[in-house]
N, CA, C and O of each residue as an XYZ file, in Angstrom:
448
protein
N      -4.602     -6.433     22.825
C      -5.658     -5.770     22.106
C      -6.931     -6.593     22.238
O      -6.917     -7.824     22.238
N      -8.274     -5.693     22.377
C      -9.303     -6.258     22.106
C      -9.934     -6.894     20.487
O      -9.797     -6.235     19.457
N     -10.371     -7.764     20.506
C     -10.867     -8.381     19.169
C     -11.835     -9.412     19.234
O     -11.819    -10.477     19.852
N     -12.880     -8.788     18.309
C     -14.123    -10.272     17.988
C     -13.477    -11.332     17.129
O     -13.465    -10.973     15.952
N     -12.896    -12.609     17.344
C     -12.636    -13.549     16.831
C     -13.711    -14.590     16.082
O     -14.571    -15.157     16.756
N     -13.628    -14.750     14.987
C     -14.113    -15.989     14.032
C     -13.732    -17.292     14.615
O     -12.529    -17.337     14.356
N     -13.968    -18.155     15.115
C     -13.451    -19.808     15.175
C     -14.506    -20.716     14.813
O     -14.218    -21.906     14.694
N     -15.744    -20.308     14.611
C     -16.236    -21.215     13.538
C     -17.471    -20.702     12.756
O     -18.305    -20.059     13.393
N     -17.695    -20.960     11.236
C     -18.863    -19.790     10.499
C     -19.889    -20.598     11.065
O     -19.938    -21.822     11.192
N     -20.612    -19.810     11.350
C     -21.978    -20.393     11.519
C     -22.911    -18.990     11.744
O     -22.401    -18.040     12.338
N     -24.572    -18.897     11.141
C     -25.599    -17.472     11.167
C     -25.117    -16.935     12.072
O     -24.812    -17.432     13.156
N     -24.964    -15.552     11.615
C     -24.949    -14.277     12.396
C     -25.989    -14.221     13.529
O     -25.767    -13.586     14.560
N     -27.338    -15.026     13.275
C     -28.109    -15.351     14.344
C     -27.709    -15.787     15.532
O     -28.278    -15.213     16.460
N     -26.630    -16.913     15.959
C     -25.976    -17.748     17.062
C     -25.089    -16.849     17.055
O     -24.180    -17.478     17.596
N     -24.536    -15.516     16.779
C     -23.654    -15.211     17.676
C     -22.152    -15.652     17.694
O     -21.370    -15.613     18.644
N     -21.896    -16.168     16.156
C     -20.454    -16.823     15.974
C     -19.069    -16.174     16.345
O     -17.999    -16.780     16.294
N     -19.220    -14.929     16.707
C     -18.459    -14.252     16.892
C     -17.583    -14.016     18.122
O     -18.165    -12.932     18.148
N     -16.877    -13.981     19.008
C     -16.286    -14.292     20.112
C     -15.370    -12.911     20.585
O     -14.424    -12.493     19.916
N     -15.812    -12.323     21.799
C     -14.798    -11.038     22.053
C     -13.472    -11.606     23.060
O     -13.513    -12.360     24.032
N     -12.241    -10.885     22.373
C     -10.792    -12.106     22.760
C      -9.685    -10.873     23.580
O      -9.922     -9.671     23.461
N      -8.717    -11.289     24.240
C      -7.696    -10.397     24.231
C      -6.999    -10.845     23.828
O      -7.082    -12.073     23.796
N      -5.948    -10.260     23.300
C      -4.631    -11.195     22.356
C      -3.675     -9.929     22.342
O      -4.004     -8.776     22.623
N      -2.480    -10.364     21.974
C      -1.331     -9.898     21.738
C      -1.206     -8.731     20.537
O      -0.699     -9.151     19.497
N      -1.467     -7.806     20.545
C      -0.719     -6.848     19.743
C       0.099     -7.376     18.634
O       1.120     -7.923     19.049
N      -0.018     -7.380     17.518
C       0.678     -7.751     16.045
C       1.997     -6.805     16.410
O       1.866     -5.747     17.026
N       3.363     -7.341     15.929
C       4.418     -7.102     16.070
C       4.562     -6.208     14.097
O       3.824     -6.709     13.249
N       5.417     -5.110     13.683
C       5.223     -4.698     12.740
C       6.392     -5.226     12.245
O       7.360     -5.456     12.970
N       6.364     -5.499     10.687
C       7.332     -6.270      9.934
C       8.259     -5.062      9.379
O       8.064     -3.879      9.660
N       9.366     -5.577      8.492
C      10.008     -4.427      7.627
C       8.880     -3.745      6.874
O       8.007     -4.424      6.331
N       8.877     -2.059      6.816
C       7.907     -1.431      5.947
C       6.538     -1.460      5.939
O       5.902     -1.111      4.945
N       5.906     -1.928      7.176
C       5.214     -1.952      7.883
C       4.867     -1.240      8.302
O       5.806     -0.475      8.520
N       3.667     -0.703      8.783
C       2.592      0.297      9.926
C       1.663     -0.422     10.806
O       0.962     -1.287     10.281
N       1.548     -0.198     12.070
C       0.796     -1.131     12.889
C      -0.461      0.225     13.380
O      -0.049      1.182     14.035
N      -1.705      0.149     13.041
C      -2.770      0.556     13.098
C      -4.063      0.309     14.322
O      -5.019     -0.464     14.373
N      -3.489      1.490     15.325
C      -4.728      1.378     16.631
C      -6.215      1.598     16.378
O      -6.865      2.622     16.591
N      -6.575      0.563     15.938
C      -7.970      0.744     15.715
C      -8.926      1.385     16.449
O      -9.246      1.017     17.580
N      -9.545      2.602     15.707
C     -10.812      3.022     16.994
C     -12.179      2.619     16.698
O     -13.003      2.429     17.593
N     -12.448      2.478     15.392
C     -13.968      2.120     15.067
C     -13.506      0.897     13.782
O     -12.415      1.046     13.233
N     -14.082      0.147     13.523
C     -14.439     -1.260     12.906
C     -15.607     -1.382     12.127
O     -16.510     -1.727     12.889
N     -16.033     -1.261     10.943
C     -16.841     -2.087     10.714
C     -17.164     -3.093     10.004
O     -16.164     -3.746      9.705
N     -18.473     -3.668      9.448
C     -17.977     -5.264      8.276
C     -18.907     -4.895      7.456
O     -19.910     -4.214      7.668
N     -18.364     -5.583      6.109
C     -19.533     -5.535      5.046
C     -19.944     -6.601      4.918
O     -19.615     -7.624      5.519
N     -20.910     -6.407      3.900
C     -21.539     -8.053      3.136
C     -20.796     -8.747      3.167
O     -21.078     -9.704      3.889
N     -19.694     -8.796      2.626
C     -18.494     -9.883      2.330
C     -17.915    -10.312      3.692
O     -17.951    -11.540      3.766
N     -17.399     -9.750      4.786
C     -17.139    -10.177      6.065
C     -18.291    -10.811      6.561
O     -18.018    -11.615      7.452
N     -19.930    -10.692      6.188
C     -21.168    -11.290      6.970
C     -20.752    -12.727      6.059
O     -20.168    -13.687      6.562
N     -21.152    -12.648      4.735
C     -20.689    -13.926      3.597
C     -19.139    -14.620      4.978
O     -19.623    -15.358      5.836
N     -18.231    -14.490      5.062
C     -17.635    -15.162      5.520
C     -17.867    -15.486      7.058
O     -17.637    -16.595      7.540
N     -18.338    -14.423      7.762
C     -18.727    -15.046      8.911
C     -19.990    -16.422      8.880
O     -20.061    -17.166      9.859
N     -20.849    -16.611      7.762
C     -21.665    -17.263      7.763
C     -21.592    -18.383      6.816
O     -22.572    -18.944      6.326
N     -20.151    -18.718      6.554
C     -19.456    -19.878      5.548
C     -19.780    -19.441      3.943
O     -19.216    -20.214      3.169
N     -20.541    -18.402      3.281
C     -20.670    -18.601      2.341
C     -19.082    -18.387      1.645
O     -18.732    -19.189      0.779
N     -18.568    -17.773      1.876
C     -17.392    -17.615      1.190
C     -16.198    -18.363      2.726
O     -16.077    -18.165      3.935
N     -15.417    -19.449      1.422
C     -14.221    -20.923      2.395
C     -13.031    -19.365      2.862
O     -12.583    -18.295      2.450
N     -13.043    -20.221      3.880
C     -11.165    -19.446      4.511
C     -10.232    -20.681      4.672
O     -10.391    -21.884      4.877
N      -8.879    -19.581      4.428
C      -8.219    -20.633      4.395
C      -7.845    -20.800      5.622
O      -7.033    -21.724      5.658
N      -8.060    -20.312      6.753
C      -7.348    -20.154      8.040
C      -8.041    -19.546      9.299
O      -8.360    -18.361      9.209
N      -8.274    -20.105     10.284
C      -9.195    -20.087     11.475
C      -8.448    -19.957     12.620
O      -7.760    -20.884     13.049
N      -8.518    -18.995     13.094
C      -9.622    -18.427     13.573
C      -8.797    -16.786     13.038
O      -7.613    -16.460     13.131
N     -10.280    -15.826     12.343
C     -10.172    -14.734     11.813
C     -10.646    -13.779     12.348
O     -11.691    -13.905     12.987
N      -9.926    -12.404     12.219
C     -10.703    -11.380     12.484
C     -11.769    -10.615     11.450
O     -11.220    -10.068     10.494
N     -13.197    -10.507     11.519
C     -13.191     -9.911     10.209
C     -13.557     -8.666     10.376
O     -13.877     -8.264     11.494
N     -13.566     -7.935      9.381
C     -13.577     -6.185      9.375
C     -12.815     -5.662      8.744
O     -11.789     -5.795      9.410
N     -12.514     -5.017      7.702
C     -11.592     -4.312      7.324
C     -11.979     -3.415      6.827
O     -11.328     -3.150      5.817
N     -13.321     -2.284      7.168
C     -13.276     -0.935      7.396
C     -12.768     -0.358      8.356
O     -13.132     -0.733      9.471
N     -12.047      0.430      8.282
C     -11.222      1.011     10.077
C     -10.673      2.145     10.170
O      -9.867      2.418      9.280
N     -10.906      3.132     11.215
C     -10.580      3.867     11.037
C      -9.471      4.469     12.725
O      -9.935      4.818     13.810
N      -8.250      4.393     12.382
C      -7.551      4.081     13.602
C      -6.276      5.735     13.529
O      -6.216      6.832     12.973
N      -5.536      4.939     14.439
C      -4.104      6.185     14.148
C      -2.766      4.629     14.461
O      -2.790      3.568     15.084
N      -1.578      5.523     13.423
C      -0.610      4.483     13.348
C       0.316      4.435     15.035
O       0.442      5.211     15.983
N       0.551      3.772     14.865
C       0.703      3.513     16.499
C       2.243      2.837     17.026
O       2.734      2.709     18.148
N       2.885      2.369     15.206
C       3.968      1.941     15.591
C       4.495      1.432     14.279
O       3.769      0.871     13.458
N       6.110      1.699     14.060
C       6.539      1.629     12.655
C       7.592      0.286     12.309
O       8.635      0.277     12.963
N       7.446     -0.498     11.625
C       8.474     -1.143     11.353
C       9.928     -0.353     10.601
O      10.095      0.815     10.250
N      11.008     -1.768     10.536
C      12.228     -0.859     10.266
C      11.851     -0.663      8.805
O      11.141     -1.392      8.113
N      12.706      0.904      8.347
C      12.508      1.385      7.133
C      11.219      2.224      7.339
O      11.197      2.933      6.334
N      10.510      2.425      7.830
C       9.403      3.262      7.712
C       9.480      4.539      8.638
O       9.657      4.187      9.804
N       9.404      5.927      8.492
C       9.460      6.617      9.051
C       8.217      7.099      9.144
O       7.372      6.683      8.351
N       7.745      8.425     10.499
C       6.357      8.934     10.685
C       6.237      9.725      9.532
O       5.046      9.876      9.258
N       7.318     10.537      8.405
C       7.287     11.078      7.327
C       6.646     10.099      6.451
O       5.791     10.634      5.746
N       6.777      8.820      6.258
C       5.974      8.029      5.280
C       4.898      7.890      5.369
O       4.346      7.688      4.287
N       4.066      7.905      6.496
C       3.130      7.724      7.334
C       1.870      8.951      6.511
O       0.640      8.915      6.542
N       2.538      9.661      6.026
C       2.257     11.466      5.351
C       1.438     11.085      4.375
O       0.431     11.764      4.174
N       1.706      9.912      3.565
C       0.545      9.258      2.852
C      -0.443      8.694      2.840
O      -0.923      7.924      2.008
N      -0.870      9.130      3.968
C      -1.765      7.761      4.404
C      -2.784      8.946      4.772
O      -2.166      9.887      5.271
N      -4.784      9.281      4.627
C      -4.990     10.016      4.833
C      -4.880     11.007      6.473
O      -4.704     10.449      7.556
N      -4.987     12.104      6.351
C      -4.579     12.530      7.575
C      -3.833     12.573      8.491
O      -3.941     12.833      9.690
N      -2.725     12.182      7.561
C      -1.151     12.076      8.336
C      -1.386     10.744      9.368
O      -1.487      9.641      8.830
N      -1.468     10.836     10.759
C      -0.978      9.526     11.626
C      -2.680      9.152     11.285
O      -2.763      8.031     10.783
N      -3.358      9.497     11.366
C      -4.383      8.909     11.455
C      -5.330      8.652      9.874
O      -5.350      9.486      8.969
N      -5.984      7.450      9.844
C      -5.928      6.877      8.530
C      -7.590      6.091      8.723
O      -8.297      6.074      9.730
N      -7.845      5.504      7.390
C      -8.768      5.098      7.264
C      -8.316      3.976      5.852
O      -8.115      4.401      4.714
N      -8.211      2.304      6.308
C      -7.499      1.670      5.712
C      -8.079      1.531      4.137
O      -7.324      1.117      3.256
N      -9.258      1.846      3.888
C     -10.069      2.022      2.620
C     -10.044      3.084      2.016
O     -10.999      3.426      1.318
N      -9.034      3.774      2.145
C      -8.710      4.589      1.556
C      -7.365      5.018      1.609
O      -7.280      6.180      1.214
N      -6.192      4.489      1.972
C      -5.103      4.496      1.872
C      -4.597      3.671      0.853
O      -4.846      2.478      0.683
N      -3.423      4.844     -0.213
C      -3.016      4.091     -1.181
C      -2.358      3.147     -1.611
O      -2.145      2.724     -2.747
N      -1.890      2.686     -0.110
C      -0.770      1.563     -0.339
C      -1.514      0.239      0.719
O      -1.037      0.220      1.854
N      -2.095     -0.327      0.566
C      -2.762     -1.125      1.379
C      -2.658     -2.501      1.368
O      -3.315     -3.088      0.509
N      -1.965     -3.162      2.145
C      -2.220     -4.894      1.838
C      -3.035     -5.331      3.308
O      -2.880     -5.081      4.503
N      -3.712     -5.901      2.715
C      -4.866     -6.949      3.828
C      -5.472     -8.270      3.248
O      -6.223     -8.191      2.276
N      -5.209     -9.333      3.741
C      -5.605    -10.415      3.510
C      -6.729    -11.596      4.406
O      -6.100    -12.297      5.199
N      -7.555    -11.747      4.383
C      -8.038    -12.922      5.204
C      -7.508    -14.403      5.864
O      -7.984    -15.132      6.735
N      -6.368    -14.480      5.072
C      -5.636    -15.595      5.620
C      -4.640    -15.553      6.749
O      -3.917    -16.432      7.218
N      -4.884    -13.683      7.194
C      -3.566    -13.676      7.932
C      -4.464    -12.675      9.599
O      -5.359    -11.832      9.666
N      -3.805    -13.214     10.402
C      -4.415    -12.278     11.676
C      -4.836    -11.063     12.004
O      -5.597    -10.572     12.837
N      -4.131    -10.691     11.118
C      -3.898     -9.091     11.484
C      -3.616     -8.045     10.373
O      -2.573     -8.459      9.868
N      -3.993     -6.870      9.693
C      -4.084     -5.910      8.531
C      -2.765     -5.052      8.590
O      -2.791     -4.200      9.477
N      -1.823     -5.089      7.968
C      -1.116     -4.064      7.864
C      -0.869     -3.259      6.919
O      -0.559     -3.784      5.850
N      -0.924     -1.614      6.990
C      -0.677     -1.027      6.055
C       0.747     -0.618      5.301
O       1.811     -0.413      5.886
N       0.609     -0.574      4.418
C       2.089     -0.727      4.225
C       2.825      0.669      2.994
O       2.730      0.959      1.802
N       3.576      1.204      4.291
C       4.041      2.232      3.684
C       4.959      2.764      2.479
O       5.100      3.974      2.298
């Protein structure tokens, strides 16, 4: 997968941001793995790209507006669970009711 990587905060001016290829996130138990098509960041992702707000863990992706289709299920999760999420396979993670995403971790999964 394509991804702008974080590896060190510094102004949005320099360009801190880094475009990467990397490995596809593997989906856990109860899990949904989410093909991202559009991305975007708020204040709070600029705040962390630019150190105001500490991470605990480097190098990050940030963004967690998104609006993708599910792309692959961990065990226990069926495409019927998936039914919750808006628009059946395809979703928008800010607005799905079951949502865990964290900054300390690589990758967003929704969780069915």
């Amino acid at each position: 997968m394509r991804a702008m990587i974080l590896t060190q905060q510094k102004c949005v001016d320099e360009s801190p941001l880094a475009q990467q290829e990397m490995d596809a996130p593997q989906t856990g138990p109860g899990e949904v793995r989410v093909k991202v098509s559009v991305c975007a960041v708020c204040r709070t992702d600029i705040h962390i790209v630019e150190g105001d707000l500490a991470l605990h863990k480097m190098p990050v992706i940030p963004g967690h507006q998104i609006v993708g289709r599910v792309d692959e299920t961990g065990d226990g999760v069926t495409m019927a669970d998936t039914r919750n999420m808006p628009s059946s396979r395809r979703t928008s993670l800010t607005s799905c009711p079951k949502v865990s995403m964290t900054n300390t971790s690589r990758h967003c999964c929704a969780v069915a």
